[in-house]
C-alpha positions in Angstrom: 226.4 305.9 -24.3 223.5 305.9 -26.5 220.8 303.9 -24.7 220.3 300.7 -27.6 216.2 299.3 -27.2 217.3 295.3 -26.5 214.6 294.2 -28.5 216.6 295.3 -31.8 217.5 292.5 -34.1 221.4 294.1 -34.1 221.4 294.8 -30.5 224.7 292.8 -29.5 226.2 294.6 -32.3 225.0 298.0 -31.6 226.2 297.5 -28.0 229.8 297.0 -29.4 229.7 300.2 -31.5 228.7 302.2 -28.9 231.2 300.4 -26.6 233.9 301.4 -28.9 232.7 304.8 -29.8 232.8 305.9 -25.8 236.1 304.3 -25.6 237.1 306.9 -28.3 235.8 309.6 -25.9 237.2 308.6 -23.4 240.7 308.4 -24.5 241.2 304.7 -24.0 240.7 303.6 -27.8 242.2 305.1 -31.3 240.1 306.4 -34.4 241.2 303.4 -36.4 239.9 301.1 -33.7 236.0 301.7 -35.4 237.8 300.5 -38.4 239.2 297.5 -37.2 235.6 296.5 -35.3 233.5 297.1 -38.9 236.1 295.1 -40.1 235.4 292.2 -37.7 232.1 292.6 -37.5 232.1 291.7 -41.2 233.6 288.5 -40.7 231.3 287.9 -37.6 228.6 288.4 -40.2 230.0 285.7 -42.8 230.4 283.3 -39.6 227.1 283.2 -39.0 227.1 285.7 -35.8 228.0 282.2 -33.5 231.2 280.2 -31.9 231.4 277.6 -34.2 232.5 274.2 -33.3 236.0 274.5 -34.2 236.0 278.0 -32.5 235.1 276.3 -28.9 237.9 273.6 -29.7 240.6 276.7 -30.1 239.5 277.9 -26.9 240.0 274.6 -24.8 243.3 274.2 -26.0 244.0 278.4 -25.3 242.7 277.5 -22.3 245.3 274.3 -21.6 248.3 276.1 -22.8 247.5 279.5 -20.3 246.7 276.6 -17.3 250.3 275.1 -17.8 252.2 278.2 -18.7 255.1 279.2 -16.8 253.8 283.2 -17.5 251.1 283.2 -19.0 250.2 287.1 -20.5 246.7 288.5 -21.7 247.5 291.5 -24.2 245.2 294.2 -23.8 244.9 297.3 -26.7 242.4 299.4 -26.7 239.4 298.2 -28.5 239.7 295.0 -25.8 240.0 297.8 -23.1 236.4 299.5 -24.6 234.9 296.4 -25.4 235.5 293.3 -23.2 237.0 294.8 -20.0 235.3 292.9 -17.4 236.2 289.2 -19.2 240.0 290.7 -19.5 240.3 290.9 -15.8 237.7 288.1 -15.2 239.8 285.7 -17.4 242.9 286.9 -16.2 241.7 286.1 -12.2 240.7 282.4 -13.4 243.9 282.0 -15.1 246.3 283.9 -12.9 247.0 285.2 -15.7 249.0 288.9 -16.4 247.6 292.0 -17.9 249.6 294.2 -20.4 248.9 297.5 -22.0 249.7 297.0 -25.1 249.1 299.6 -28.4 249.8 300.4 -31.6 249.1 304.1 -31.5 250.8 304.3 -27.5 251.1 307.4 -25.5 251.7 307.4 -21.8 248.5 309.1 -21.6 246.8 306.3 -23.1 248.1 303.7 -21.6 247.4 305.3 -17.9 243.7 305.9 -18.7 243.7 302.3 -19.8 245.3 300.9 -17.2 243.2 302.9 -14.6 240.1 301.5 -16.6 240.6 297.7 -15.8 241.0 298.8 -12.5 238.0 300.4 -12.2 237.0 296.8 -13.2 238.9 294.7 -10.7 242.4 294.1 -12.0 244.6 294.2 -9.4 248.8 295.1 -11.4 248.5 295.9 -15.1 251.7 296.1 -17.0 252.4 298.2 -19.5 253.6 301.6 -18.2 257.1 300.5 -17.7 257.8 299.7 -21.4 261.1 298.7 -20.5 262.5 296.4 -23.7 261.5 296.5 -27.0 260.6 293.4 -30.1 262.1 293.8 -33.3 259.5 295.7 -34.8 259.1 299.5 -36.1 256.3 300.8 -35.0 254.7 300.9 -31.1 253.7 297.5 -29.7 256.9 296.6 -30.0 257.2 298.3 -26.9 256.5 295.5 -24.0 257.3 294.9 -20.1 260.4 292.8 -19.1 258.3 291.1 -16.5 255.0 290.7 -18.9 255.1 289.9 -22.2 259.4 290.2 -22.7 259.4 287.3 -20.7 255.8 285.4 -21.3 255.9 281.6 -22.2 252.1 281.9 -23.3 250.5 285.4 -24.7 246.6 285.9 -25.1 246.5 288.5 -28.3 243.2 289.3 -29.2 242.8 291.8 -32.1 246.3 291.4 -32.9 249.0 293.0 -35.6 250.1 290.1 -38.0 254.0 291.4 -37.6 253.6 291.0 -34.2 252.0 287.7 -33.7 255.0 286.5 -35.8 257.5 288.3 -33.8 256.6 286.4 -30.6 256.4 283.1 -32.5 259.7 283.7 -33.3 260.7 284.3 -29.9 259.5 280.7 -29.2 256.4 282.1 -27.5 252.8 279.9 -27.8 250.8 282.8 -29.4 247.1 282.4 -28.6 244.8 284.7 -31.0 241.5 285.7 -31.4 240.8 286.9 -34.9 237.6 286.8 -36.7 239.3 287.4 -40.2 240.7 283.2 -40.9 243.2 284.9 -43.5 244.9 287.8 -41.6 248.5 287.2 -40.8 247.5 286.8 -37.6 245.2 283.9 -37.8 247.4 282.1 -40.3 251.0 282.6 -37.5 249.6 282.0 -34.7 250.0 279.0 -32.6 245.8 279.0 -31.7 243.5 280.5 -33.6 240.1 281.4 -32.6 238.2 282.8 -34.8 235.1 283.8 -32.8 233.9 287.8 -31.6 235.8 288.8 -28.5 232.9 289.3 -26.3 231.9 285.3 -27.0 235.5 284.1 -26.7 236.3 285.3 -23.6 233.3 284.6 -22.0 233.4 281.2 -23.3 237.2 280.9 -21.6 236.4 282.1 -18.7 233.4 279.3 -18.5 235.9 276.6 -19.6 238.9 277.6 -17.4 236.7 277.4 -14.1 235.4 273.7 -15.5 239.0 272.5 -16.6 240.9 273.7 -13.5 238.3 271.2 -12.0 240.5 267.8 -12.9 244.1 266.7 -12.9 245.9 268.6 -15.3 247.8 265.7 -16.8 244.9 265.7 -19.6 245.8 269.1 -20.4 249.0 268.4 -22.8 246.6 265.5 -24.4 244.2 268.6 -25.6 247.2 270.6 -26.6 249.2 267.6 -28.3 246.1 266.6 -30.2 245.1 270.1 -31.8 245.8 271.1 -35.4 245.5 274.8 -36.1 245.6 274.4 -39.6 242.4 272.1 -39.6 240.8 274.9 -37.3 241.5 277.9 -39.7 240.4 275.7 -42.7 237.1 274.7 -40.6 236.3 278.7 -40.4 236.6 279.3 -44.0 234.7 276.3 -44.8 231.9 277.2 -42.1 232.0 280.8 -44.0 231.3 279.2 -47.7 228.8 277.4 -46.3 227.1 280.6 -44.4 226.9 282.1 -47.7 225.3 279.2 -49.7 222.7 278.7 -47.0 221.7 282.7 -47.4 221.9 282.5 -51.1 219.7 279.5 -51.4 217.2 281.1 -48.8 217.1 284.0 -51.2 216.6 282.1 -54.4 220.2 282.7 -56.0 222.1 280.2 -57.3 225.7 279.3 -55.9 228.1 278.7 -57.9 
């Protein structure tokens, strides 16, 4: 990768391009994943580059429903698998959590080389290869393990397809997602939204699980019961608006 001087204001973000753009190379991420990460690093942008308050909240109750789940499942695709594989199998340990190969644009090729790359980062069984039953969708991730995400109580999604996401909410699943875009179909059916980058949300999680497995879990359902997703995605947009009234009264321009 290309070696990024860390005293560059965009450093973090640099870092993630290059992340992504050896991924390509080395066969573990798709051409339209550098699409998806300008895309989201757009919204990062608009957030203010931060975990917002609301964000944090989304991840303590992600955090509560994957310490209770029955199965909990982390999704992994391959922009995850480029950027954030050390926090996937970190967060998965913590959690005792599952990891599943999981892609849009699948090939058995890919999903090996994926698979073989978190466990050149520690992950001990990585589902995905077996792609024995099938969602009701058209296209590829509807392609899932019997004993992963088939039969999951509790799914970690981050970058997720919309059509998806609803798909496993209709399957009665708790759908966690992170999703820096507050209007995709994703953030809007999901049953937790974080909208936050991947690379702080995980890392925050991880943090939080090893503090929360601490206690008595009987508090746990008290985070969960008292969480309104609706009230989180409504806090992102409204942390956006004011993002971009700050910068345009910094800059002299009236907002209107």
């Amino acid at each position: 990768m290309t070696e990024i001087p860390k005293d560059h204001p965009r450093y973090e973000s640099l870092v993630a391009r290059e992340r992504i753009v050896h991924g390509i190379d080395m066969g573990i991420t798709s051409k339209q994943g550098l699409v998806a990460q300008g895309r989201g690093e757009a919204f990062d942008y608009l957030i203010g580059e931060r975990t917002t308050e609301s964000a944090v909240i989304a991840q303590r109750v992600a955090v509560a429903h994957m310490l209770l789940a029955r199965s909990p499942v982390i999704s992994v695709n391959g922009n995850t698998a480029a950027l954030v594989p050390e926090l996937m199998v970190s967060l998965a340990d913590v959690l005792d959590a599952r990891l599943e190969v999981n892609l849009f644009h699948r090939s058995d090729t890919r999903v090996h080389r994926i698979t073989e790359h978190l466990k050149s980062h520690g992950a001990g069984m990585v589902l995905g290869t077996k792609g024995d039953k099938r969602l009701d969708l058209s296209h590829d991730r509807a392609i899932v393990d019997e004993e992963g995400i088939f039969s999951a109580d509790v799914v970690l999604v981050p970058l997720e397809d919309g059509d998806r996401c609803q798909k496993l909410v209709e399957m009665g699943k708790t759908v966690i997602a992170i999703d820096l875009n507050p209007l995709s179909r994703t953030s809007l059916r999901a049953t937790v939204t974080i909208v936050d980058n991947v690379t702080r949300a995980l890392s925050n999680m991880v943090d939080l699980t090893k503090d929360m497995k601490k206690g008595s879990f009987d508090p746990l359902q008290d985070i969960i019961d008292n969480y309104d997703n609706k009230k989180v995605v409504s806090d992102a947009l409204y942390t956006i608006q004011e993002h971009l009234k700050n910068k345009a009264e910094k800059i002299g321009v009236e907002w209107i």
